[in-house]
C-alpha positions in Angstrom: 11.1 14.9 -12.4 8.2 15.7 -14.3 5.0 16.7 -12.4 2.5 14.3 -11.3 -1.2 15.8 -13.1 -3.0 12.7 -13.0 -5.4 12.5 -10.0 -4.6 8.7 -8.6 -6.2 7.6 -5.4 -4.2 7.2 -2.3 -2.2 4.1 -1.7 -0.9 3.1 1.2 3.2 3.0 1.1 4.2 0.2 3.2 1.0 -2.1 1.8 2.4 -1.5 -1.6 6.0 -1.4 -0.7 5.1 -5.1 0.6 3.5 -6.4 -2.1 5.8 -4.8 -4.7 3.2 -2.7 -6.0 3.6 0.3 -7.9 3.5 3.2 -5.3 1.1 5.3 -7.6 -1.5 2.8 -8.8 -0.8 0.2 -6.5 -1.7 -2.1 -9.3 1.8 -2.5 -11.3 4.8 -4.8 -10.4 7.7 -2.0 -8.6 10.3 -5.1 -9.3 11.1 -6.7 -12.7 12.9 -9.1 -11.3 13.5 -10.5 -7.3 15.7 -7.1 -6.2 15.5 -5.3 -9.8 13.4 -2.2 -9.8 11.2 -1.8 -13.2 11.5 0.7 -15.5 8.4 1.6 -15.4 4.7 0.5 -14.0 3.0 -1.2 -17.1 -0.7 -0.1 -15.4 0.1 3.7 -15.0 3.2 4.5 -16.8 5.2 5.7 -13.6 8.6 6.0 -14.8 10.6 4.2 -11.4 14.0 6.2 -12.6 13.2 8.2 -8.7 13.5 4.7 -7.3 17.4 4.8 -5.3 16.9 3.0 -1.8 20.0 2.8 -1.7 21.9 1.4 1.0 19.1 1.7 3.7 17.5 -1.9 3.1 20.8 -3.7 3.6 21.2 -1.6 6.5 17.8 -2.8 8.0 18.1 -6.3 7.0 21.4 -6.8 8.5 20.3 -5.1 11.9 17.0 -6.9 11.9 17.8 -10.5 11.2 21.4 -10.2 12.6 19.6 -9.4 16.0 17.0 -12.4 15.8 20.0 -15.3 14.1 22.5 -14.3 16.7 19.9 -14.1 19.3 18.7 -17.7 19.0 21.8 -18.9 18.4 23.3 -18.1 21.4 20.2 -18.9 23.0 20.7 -22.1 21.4 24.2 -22.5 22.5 23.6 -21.6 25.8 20.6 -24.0 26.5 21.5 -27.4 24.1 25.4 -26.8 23.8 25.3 -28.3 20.4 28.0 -28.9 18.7 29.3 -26.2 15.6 28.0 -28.0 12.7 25.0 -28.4 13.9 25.0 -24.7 14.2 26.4 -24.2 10.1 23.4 -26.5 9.3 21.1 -24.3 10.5 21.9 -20.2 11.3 23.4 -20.2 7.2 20.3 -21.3 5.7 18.1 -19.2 8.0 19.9 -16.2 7.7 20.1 -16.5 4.0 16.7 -17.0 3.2 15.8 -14.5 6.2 18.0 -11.8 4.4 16.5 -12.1 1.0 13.1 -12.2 2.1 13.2 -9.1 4.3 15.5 -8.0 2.0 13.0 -7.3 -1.0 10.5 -6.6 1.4 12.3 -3.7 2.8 13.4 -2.4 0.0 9.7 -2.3 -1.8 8.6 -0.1 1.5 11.6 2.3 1.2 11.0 2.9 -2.3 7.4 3.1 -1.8 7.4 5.7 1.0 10.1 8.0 -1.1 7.3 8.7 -3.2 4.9 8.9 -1.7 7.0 11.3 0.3 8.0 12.9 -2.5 11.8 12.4 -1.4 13.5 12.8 -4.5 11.9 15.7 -5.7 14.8 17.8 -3.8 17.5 15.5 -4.6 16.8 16.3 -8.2 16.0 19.6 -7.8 19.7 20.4 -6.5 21.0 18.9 -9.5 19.5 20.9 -12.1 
């Protein structure tokens, strides 16, 4: 990874992350499409090649919005006793859109924070 010279004021990761912001600048798009990382930030010229979250946002998202769709669905079962369909027509949808939403959300932050961290400087440094 080639070292950073320019001076760039400090961003703050999980703003940036959020708003899929570059994590340098703060200024360029991090994703070039809903869940594709860029190649680079068109504002500073940050080449996103360090960006690898991984598995971690799925991790999260399944965790997080498992826990709240199966929480008020059995809430839901327990207090109306509806009947299954009703429960198809609306725990899929929710959890779908839930998922994707937190989805890119998560993963903007994670990448976000592994610079700002500077996380995959050792990863590349073992390879070389």
């Amino acid at each position: 990874m080639n070292e950073d010279k320019a001076i760039w004021p400090p961003i703050d990761p999980i703003s940036a992350g959020l708003h899929g912001r570059c994590p340098r600048c703060g200024e360029g798009k991090l994703f070039s499409s809903f869940l594709t990382v860029g190649k680079r930030c068109y504002n500073c010229g940050l080449d996103y090649s360090f960006a690898d979250a991984g598995d971690g946002p799925a991790v999260f998202v399944i965790l997080i919005i498992g826990f709240i769709v199966v929480g008020l669905a059995l809430w839901m079962e327990v207090t109306f006793n509806p009947p299954l369909w009703l429960h198809f027509i609306l725990w899929i949808p929710l959890a779908l859109v839930l998922c994707l939403t937190a989805l890119r959300l998560i993963k903007g932050v994670l990448i976000t924070l592994q610079y700002s961290k500077k996380a995959s400087e050792g990863r590349l440094e073992s390879h070389e």
